[in-house]
C-alpha positions as a Python dict, from the first residue, in 0.01 Angstrom:
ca = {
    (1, 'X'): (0, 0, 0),
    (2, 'X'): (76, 372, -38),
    (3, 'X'): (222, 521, 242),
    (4, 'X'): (406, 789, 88),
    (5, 'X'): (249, 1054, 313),
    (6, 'X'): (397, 882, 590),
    (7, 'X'): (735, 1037, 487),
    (8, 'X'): (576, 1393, 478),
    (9, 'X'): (555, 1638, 778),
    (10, 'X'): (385, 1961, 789),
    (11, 'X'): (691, 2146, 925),
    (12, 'X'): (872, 2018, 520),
    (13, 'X'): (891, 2351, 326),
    (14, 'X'): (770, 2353, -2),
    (15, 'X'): (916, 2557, -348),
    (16, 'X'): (645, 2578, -677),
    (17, 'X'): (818, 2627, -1021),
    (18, 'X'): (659, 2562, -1386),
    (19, 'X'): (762, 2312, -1619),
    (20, 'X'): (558, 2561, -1895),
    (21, 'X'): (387, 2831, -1930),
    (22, 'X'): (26, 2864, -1784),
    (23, 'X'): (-229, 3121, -1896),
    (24, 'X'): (-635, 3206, -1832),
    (25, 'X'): (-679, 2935, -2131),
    (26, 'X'): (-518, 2675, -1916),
    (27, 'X'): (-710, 2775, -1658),
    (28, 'X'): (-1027, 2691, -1804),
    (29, 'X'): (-914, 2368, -1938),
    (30, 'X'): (-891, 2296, -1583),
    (31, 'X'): (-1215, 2387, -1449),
    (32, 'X'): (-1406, 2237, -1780),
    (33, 'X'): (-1220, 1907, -1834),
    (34, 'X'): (-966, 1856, -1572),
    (35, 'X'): (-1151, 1945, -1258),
    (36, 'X'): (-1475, 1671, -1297),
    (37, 'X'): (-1189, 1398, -1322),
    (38, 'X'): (-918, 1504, -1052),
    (39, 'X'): (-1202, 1713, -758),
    (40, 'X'): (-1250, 2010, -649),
    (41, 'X'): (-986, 1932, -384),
    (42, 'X'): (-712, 1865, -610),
    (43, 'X'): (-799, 2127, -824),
    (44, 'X'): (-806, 2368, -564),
    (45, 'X'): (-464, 2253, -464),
    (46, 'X'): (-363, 2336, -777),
    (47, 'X'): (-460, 2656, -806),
    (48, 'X'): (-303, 2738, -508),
    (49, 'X'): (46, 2594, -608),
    (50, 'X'): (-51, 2840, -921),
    (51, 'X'): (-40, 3091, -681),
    (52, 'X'): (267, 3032, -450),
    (53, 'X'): (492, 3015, -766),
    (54, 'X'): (871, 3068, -735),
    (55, 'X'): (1008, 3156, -1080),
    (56, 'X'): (1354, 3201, -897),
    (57, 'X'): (1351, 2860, -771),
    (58, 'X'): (1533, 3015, -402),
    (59, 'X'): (1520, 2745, -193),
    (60, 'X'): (1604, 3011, 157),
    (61, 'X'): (1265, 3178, 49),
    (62, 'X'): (1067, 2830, 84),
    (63, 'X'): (730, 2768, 324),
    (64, 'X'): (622, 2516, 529),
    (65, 'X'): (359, 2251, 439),
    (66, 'X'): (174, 2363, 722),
    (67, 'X'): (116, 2691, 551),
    (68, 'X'): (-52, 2491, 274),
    (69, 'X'): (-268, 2330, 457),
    (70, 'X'): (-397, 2600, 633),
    (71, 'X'): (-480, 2776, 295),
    (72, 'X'): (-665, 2452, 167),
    (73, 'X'): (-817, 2360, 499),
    (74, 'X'): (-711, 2003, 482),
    (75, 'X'): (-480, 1762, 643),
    (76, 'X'): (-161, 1576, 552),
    (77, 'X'): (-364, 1259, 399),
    (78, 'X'): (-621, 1486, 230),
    (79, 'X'): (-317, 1680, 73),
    (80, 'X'): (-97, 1406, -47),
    (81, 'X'): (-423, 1226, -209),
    (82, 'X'): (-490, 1550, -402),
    (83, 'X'): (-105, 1543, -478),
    (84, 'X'): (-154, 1232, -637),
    (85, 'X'): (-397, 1288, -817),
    (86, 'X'): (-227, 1576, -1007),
    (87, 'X'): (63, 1377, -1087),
    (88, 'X'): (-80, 1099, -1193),
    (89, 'X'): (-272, 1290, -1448),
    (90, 'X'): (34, 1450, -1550),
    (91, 'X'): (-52, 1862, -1363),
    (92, 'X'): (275, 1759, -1142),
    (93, 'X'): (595, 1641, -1040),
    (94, 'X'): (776, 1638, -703),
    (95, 'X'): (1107, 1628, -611),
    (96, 'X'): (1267, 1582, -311),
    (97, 'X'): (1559, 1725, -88),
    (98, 'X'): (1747, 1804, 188),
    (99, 'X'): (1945, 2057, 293),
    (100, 'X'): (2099, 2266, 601),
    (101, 'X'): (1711, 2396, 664),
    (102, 'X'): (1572, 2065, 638),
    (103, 'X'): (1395, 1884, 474),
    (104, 'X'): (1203, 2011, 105),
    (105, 'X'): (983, 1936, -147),
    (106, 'X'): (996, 2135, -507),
    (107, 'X'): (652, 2099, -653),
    (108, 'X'): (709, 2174, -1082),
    (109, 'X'): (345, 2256, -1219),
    (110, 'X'): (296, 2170, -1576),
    (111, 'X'): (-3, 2266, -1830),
    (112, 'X'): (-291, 2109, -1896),
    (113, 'X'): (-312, 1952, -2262),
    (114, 'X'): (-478, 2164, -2563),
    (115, 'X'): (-836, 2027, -2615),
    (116, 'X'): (-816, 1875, -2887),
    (117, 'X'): (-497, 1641, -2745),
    (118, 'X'): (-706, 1559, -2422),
    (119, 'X'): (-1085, 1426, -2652),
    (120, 'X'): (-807, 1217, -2881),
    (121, 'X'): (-637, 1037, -2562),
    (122, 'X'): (-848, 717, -2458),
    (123, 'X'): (-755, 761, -2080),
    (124, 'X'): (-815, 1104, -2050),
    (125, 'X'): (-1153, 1100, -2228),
    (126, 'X'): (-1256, 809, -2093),
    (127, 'X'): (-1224, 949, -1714),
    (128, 'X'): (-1422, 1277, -1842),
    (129, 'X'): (-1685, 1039, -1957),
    (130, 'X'): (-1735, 874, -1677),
    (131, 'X'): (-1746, 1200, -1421),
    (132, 'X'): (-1969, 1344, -1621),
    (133, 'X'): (-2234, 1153, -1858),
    (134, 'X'): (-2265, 1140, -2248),
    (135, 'X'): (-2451, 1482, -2226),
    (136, 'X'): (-2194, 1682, -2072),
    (137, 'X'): (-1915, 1542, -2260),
    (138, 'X'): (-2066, 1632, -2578),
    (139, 'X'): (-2146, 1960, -2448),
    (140, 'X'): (-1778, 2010, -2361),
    (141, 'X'): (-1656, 1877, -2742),
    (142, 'X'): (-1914, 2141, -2891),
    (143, 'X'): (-1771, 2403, -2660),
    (144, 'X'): (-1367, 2296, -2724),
    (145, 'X'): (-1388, 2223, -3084),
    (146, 'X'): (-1274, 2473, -3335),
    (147, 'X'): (-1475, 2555, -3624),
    (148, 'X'): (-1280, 2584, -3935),
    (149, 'X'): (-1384, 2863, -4211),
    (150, 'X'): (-1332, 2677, -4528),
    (151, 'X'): (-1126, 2942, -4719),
    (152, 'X'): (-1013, 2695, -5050),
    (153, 'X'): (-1208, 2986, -5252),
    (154, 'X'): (-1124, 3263, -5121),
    (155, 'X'): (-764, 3471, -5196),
    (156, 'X'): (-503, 3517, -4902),
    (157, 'X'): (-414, 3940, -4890),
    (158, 'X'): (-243, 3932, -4611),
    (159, 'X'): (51, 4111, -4525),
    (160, 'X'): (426, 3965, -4462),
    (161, 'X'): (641, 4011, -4186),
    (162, 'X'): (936, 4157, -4417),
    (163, 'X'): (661, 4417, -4562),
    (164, 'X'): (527, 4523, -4222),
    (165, 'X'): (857, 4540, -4025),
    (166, 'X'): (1177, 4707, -4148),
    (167, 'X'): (1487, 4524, -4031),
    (168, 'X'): (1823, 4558, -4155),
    (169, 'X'): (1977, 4243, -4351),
    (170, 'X'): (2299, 4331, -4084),
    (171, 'X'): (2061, 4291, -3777),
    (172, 'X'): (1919, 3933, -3903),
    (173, 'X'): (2267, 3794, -3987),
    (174, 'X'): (2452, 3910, -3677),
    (175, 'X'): (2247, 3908, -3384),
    (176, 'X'): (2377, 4092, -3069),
    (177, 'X'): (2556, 3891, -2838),
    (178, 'X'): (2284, 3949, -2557),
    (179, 'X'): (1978, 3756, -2819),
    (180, 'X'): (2268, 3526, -2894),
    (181, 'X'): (2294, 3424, -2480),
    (182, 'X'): (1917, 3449, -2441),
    (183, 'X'): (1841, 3221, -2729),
    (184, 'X'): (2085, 2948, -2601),
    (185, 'X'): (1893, 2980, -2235),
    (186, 'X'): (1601, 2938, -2412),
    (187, 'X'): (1703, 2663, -2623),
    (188, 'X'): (1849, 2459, -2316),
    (189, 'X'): (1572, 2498, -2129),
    (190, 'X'): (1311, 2381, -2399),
    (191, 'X'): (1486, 2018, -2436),
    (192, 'X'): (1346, 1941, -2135),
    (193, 'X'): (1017, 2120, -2139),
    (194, 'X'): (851, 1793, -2256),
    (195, 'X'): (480, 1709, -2170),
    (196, 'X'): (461, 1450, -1900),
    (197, 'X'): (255, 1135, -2007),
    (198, 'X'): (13, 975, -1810),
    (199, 'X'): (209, 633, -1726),
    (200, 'X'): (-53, 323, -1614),
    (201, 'X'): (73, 24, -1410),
    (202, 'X'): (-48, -302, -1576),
    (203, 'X'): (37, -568, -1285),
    (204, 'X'): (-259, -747, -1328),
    (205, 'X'): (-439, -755, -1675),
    (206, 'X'): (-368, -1017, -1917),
    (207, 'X'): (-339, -944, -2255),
    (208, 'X'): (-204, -1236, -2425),
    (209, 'X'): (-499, -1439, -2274),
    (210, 'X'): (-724, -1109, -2422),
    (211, 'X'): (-549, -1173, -2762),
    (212, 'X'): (-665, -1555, -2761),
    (213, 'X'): (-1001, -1441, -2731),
    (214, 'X'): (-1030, -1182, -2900),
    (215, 'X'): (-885, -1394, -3179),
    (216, 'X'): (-1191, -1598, -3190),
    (217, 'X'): (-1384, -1381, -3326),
    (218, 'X'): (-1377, -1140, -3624),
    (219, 'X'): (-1212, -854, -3406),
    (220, 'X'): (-857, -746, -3582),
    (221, 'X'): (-628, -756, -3339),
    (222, 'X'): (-364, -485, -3405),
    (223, 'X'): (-713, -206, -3352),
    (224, 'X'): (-735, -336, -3035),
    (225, 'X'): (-359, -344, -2965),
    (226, 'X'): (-365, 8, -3029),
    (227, 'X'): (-652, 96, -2759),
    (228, 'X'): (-449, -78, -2500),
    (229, 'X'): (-406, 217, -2283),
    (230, 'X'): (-806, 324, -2309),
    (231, 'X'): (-861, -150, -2201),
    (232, 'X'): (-616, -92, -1916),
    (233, 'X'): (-819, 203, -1785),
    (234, 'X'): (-1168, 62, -1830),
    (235, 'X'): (-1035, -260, -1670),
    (236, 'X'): (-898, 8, -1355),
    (237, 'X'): (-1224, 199, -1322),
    (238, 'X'): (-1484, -101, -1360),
    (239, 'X'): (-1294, -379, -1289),
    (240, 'X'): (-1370, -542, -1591),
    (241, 'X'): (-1182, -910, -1667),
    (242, 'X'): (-1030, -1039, -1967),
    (243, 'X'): (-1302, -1221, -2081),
    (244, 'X'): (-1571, -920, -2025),
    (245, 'X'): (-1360, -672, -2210),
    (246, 'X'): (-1326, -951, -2496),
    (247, 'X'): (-1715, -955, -2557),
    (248, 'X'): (-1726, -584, -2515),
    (249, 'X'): (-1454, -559, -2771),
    (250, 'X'): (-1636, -793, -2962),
    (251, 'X'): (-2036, -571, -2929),
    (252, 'X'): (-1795, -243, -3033),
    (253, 'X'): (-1649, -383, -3395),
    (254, 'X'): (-1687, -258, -3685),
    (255, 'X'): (-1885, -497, -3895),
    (256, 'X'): (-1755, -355, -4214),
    (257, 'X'): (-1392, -267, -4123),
    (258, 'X'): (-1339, -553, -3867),
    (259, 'X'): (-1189, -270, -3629),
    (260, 'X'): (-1250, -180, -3280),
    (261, 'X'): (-1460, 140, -3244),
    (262, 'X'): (-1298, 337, -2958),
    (263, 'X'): (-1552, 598, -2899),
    (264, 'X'): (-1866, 301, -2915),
    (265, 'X'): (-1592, 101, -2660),
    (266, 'X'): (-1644, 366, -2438),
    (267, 'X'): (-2002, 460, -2447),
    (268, 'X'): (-2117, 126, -2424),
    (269, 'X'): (-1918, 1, -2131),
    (270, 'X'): (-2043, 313, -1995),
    (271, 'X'): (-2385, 265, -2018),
    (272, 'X'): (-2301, -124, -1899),
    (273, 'X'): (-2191, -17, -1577),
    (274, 'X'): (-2458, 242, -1519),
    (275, 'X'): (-2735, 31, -1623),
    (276, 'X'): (-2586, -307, -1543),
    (277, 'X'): (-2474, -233, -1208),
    (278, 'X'): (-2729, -501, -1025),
    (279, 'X'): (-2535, -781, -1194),
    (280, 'X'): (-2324, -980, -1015),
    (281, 'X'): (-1976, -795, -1184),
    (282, 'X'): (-1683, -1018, -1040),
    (283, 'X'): (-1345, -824, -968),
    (284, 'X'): (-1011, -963, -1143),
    (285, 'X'): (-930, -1201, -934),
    (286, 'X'): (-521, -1086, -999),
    (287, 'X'): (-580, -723, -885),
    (288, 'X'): (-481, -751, -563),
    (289, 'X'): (-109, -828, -459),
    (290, 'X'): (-165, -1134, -196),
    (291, 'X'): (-31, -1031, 182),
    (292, 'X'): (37, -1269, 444),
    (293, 'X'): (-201, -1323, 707),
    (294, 'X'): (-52, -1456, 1041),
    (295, 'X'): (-195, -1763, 1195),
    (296, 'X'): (-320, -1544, 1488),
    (297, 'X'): (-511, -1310, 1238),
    (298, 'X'): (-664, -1597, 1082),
    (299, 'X'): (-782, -1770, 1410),
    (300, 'X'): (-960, -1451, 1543),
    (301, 'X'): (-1180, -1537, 1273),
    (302, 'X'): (-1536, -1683, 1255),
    (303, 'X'): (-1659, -1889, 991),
    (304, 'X'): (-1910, -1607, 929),
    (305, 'X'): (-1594, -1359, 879),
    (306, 'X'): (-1441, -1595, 649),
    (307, 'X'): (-1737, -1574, 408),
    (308, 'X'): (-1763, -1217, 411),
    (309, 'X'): (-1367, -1187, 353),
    (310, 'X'): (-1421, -1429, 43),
    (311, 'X'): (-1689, -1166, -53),
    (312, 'X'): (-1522, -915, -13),
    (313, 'X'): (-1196, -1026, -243),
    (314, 'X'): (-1444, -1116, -523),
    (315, 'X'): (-1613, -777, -632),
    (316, 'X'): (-1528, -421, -713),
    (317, 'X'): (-1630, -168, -447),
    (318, 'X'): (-1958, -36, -704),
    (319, 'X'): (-2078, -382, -729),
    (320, 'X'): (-2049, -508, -371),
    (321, 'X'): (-2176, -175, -213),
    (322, 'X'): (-2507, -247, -505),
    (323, 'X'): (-2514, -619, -399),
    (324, 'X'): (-2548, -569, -46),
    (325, 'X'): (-2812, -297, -46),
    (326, 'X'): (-3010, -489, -284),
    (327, 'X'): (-3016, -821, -15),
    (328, 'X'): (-3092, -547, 323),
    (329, 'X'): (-3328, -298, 202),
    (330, 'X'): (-3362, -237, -203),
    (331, 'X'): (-3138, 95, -233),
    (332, 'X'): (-2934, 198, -513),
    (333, 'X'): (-2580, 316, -508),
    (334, 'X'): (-2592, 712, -499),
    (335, 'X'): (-2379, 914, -771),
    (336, 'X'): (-2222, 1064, -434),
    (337, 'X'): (-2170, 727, -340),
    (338, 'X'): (-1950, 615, -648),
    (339, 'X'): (-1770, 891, -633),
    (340, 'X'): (-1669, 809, -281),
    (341, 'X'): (-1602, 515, -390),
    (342, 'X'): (-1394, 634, -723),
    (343, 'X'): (-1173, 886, -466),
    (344, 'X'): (-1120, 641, -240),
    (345, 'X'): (-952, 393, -434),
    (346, 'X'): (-769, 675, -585),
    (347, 'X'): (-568, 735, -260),
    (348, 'X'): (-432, 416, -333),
    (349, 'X'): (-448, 347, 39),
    (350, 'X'): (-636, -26, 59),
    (351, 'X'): (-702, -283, -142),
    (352, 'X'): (-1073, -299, -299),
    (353, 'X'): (-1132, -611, -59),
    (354, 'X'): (-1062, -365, 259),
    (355, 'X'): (-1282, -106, 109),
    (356, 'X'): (-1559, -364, 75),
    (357, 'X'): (-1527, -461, 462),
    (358, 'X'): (-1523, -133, 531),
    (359, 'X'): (-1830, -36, 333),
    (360, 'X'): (-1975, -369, 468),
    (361, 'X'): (-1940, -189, 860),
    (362, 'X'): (-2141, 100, 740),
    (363, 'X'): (-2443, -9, 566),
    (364, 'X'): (-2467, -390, 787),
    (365, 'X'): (-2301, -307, 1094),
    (366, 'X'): (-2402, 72, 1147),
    (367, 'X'): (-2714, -2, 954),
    (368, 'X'): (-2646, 343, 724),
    (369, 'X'): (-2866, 337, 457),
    (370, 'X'): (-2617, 548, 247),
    (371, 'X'): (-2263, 590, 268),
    (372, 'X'): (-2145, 922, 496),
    (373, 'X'): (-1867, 1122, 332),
    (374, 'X'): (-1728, 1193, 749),
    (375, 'X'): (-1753, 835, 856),
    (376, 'X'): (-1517, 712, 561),
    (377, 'X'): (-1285, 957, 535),
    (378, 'X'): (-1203, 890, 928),
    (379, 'X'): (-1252, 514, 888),
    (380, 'X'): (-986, 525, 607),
    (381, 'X'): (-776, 784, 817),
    (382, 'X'): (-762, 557, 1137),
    (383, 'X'): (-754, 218, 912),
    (384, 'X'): (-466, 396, 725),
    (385, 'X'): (-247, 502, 1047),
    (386, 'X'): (-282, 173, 1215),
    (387, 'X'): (-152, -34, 873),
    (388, 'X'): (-449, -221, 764),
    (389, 'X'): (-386, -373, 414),
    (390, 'X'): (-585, -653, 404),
    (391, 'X'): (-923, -770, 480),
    (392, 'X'): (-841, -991, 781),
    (393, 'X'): (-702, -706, 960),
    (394, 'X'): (-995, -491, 842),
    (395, 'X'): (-1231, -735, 996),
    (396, 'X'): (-986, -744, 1333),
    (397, 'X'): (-1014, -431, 1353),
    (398, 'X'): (-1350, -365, 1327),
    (399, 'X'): (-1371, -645, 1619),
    (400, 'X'): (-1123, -477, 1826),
    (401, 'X'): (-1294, -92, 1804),
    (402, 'X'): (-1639, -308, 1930),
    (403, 'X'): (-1436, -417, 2215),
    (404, 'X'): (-1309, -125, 2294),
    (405, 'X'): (-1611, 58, 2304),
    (406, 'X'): (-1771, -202, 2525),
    (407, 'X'): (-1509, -157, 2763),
    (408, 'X'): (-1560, 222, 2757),
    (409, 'X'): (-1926, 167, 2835),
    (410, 'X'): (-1867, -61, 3150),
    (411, 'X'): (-1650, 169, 3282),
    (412, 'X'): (-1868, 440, 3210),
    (413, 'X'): (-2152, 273, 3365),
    (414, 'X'): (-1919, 192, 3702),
    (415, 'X'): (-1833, 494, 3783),
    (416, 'X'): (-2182, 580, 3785),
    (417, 'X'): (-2204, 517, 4223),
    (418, 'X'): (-2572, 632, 4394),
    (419, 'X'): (-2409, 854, 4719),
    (420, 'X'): (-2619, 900, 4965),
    (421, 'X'): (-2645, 1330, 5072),
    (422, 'X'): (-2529, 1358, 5388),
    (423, 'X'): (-2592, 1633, 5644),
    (424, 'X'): (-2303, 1849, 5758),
    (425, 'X'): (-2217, 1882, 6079),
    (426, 'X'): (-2374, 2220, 6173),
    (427, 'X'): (-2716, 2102, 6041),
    (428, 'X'): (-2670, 1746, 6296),
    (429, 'X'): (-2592, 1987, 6572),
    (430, 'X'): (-2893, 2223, 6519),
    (431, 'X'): (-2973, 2363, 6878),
    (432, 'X'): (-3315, 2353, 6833),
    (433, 'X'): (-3332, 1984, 6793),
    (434, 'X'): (-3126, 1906, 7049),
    (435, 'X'): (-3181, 1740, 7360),
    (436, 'X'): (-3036, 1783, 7663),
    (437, 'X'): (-3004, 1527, 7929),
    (438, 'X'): (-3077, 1649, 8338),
    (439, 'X'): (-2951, 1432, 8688),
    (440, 'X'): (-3207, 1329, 8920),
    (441, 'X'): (-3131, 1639, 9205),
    (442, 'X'): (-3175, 1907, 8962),
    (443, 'X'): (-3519, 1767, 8842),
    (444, 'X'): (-3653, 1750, 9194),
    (445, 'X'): (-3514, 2114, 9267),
    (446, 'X'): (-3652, 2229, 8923),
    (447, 'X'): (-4033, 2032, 9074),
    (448, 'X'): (-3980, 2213, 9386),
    (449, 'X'): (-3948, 2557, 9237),
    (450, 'X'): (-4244, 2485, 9006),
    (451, 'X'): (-4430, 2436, 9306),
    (452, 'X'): (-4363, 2748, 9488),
    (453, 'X'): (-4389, 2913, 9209),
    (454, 'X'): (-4807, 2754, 9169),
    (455, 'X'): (-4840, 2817, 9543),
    (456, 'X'): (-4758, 3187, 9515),
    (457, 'X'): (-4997, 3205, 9242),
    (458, 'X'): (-5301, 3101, 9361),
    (459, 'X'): (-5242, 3287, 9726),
    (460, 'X'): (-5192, 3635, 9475),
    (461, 'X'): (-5533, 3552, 9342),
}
């Protein structure tokens, strides 16, 4: 698992520079077809990079991290998944250092592609597709594309360079030495201004056993060799198999040409997973790396936690999350709820099988009809910090925070002693409820003088 945060502190400064240059048009590539893919979050983090630029590149002059969070009102996890996210889709690279200050990050921003590069790459389109439906996508082709005048009958009169600016033949053969320096500066630094390609890891996906089937049927191969980058991302986002990407191949061919049609590739799985979603959809078995479960781990467990493991391991997040409102109440999963879903397994902190267990807590456990943005994001922060990568220790701990929590309770409910009020001492010694004990001789002298005192009054009278 991913723990690359891990090796981030808040108290790291932090230096932006540009790889290119970045203007209001970049800008709103960003916001139209860059932000529904990446988040707000990420693209917010980006802007704000945009904004701390250091064209100098002084490393003295450099902030803290802690600074940046502040400004983005997020924490270290939330940050470096937003980080991610921009370098993965090719916004950003980071480098590391150290030096007498401490320890730094440089953070080089690079520009968005033109429009017309990001609808012609499978990946990239693909993504947009997905965040936002078939209506919106078109919308945001019609709104990107650039309408050509068709000018084959009309006659060019416009003007040269030569014609509108004099220049001296002297001046264009002999440059002054200062162009001369600025052009080499220029020139060096444009070798390695190159775009940075969105790289996939295949680890997983089999595409010799895709070839074999593909091959049985009418499909030419070397169309779908070329979409192999637009299969690898479909299989990512959907977990789709080897032999379900071979029949969608197969439902997106061109009867005439025998090719694969890209665009109808996309649509239709699409509109498979969207519509389709109640189906049992199994996850590629291979897309998890196996971990090693100790034999202590494994004899915590009930048969009943055994079964829900195996569940677990066997479907993407989408499906199970579907699956198991379908058996408790007859829900549907939210488009909140797949996104959730999509940005979690974008952190690249758990396998899907420990997001399943974890989703399994919520809506059986906690009995959560739908999935709270709060609950996961501090489920996946405390499941992250204490190491759980696979669904064993998911399940553990799970079992562990019930204990816990029982514990709590009892000791709660302990310390929870009736006292008795008590009187204090100068309410017990009240005067006037005191009695007062008297010896035998001064009662009979107290009788005698209430005698004389009778006698006295009845000779007065």
């Amino acid at each position: 698992m991913n723990k690359g945060w891990a090796n981030l502190s808040p108290k790291d400064g932090f230096l932006v520079t540009q790889q290119a240059y970045l203007s209001n048009f970049d800008q709103q590539v960003l916001t139209y077809l860059y932000q529904p893919i990446i988040g707000a979050k990420a693209f917010s983090l980006f802007l704000t990079l945009w904004t701390e630029m250091n064209p100098m590149g002084i490393r003295s002059e450099r902030k803290s991290h802690l600074e940046l969070f502040d400004i983005l009102n997020c924490d270290l996890p939330e940050f470096y998944a937003s980080r991610q996210k921009l370098e993965g889709i090719g916004l950003l690279k980071s480098f590391e250092g150290e030096d007498s200050l401490g320890h730094f990050f440089v953070y080089q921003l690079d520009k968005p592609v033109f429009p017309d590069s990001f609808f012609k790459d499978a990946l990239l389109s693909s993504l947009l597709l997905e965040a936002v439906g078939e209506r919106r996508f078109s919308e945001l082709a019609d709104h990107f594309k650039l309408i050509q005048t068709n000018t084959k009958d009309l006659k060019n009169v416009s003007t040269d360079f030569l014609t509108a600016f004099h220049i001296s033949e002297q001046t264009l053969k002999e440059p002054n030495s200062l162009i001369r320096e600025t052009q080499a500066e220029f020139k060096k630094a444009s070798q390695t201004n190159q775009a940075t390609e969105i790289s996939l890891k295949n680890t997983n996906f089999d595409f010799k056993l895709l070839k074999e089937l593909v091959s049985k049927g009418f499909t030419q191969w070397s169309s779908v060799d070329e979409a192999q980058k637009l299969i690898l991302s479909e299989h990512l986002l959907y977990g789709i198999d080897e032999v379900e990407m071979a029949r969608q191949i197969g439902q997106a061919t061109d009867l005439i040409s025998n090719k694969l049609n890209i665009k109808k590739l996309q649509l239709q799985i699409s509109k498979d997973f969207t519509a389709h979603s109640t189906e049992t959809q199994k996850y590629v078995a291979g897309a998890e790396q196996p971990e090693i479960v100790s034999k202590e781990d494994k004899s915590e467990l009930s048969k009943e936690d055994q079964e829900l493991i195996k569940a677990a391991k066997a479907y993407a997040p989408a499906t199970y999350l579907e699956n198991l409102k379908l058996s408790i109440h007859g829900g549907y999963v939210t488009y909140s709820e797949r996104q959730l879903l999509k940005d979690l397994i974008d952190r690249n902190l758990f396998p899907v099988s420990v997001i399943n267990i974890l989703i399994s807590y919520i809506v059986v456990d906690r009995e959560i009809t739908t999935l709270p943005n709060k609950l996961v994001d501090t489920m996946a922060n405390n499941w992250s910090r204490a190491h759980v990568t696979t669904p064993e220790a998911a399940v553990l701990q799970i079992k562990n925070f019930a204990k816990a929590k029982a514990t709590t309770r009892k000791q709660a409910n302990a310390r929870r002693i009736v006292t008795k009020e008590t009187l204090p001492d100068w309410a017990k010694n009240d005067k006037s409820t005191q009695t007062t004990t008297i010896n035998k001789n001064d009662q009979e002298r107290l009788n005698q003088r209430l005698n004389a005192l009778r006698k006295q009054h009845k000779e007065d009278k």
